[in-house]
C-alpha positions as CSV (number, residue, x, y, z in Angstrom):
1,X,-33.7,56.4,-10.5
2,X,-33.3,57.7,-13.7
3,X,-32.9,55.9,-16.9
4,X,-29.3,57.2,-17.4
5,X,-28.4,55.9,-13.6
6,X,-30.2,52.9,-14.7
7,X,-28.1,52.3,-17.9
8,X,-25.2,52.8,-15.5
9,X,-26.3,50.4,-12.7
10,X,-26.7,47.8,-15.9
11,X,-23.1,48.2,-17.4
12,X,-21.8,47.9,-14.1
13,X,-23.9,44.8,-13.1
14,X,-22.5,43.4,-16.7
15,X,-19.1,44.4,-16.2
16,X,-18.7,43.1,-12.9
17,X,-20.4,39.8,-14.1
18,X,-18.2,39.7,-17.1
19,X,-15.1,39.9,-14.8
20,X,-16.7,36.9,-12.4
21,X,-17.3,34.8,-15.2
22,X,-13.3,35.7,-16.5
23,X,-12.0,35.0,-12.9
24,X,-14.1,31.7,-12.8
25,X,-12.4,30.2,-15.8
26,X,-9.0,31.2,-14.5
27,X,-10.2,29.6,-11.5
28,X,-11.5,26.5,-13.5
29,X,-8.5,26.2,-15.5
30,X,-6.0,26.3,-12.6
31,X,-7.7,23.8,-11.0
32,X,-7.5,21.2,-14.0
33,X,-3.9,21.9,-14.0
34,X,-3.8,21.2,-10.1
35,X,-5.5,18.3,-10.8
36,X,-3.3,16.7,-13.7
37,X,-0.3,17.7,-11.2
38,X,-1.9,16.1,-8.3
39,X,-2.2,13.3,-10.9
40,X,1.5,13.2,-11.4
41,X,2.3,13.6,-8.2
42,X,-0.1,10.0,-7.2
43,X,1.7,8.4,-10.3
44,X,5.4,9.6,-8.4
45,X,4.3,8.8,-5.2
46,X,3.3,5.0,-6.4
47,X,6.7,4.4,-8.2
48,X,8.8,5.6,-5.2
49,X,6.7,3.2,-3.0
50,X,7.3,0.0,-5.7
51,X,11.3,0.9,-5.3
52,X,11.1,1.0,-1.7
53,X,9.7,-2.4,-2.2
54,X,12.2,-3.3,-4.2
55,X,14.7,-2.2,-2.3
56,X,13.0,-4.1,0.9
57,X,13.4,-7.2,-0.7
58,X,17.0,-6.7,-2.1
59,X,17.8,-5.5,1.7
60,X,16.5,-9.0,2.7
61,X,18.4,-10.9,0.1
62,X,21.5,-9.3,1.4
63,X,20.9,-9.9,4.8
64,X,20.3,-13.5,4.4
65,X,24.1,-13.7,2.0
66,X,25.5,-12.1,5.1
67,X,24.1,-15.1,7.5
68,X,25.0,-17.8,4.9
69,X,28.4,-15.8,4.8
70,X,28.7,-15.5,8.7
71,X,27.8,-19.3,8.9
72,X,31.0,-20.4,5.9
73,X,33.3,-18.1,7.6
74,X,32.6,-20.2,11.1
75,X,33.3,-23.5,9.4
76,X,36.8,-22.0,7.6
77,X,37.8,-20.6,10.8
78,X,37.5,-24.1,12.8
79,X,38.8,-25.9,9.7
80,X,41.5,-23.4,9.8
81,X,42.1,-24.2,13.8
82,X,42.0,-27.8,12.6
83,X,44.5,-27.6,10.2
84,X,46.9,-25.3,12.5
85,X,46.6,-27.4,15.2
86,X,47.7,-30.3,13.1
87,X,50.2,-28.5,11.2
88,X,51.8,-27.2,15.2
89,X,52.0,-31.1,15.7
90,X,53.8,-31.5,12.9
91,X,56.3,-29.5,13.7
92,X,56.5,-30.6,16.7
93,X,57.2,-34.3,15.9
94,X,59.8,-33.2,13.5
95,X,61.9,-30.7,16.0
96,X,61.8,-33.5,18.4
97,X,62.8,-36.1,15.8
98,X,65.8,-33.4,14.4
99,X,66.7,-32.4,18.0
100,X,66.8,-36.3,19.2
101,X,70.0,-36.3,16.5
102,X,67.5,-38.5,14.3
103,X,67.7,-36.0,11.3
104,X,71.3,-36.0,11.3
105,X,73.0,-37.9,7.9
């Protein structure tokens, strides 16, 4: 091998070096930026599982106004049904007192 094909073999050793150590910073530098995303993306990923939570326990609290809800509306309806029934004898009395000719002045 000559010196001149030597010299050659060289700059072509450094280039190609030069260009490995240029594509191992690009390399280096997307992989900071993948790891400050992936970062972000842990940080996201831990708030969205807190407002689940939260929203867990606000589902809960809603279901448990619904039963307390469910449970009042039973005791309106069957005061309700109380007071109809009394109310219908009520009437009742009263037609039978107006159609005995008891109302009539």
């Amino acid at each position: 091998m000559t010196n001149e094909e030597m010299e050659r073999s060289v700059d072509f050793i450094l280039k190609q070096q030069a260009q490995f150590a240029a594509d191992m910073q690009k390399a280096g530098e997307r992989q900071t930026r993948t790891e400050e995303n992936l970062g972000t993306v842990v940080e996201l990923v831990g708030q969205i599982a807190q407002t689940q939570l939260q929203m867990a326990e606000a589902q809960a609290q809603m279901t448990e106004a619904q039963a307390q809800m469910t449970e009042a509306q039973k005791h309106t309806d069957q005061g309700l049904a109380e007071t109809d029934r009394r109310l219908n004898s009520l009437i009742l009395m009263v037609e039978r007192y107006l159609s005995n000719g008891r109302g009539n002045n």
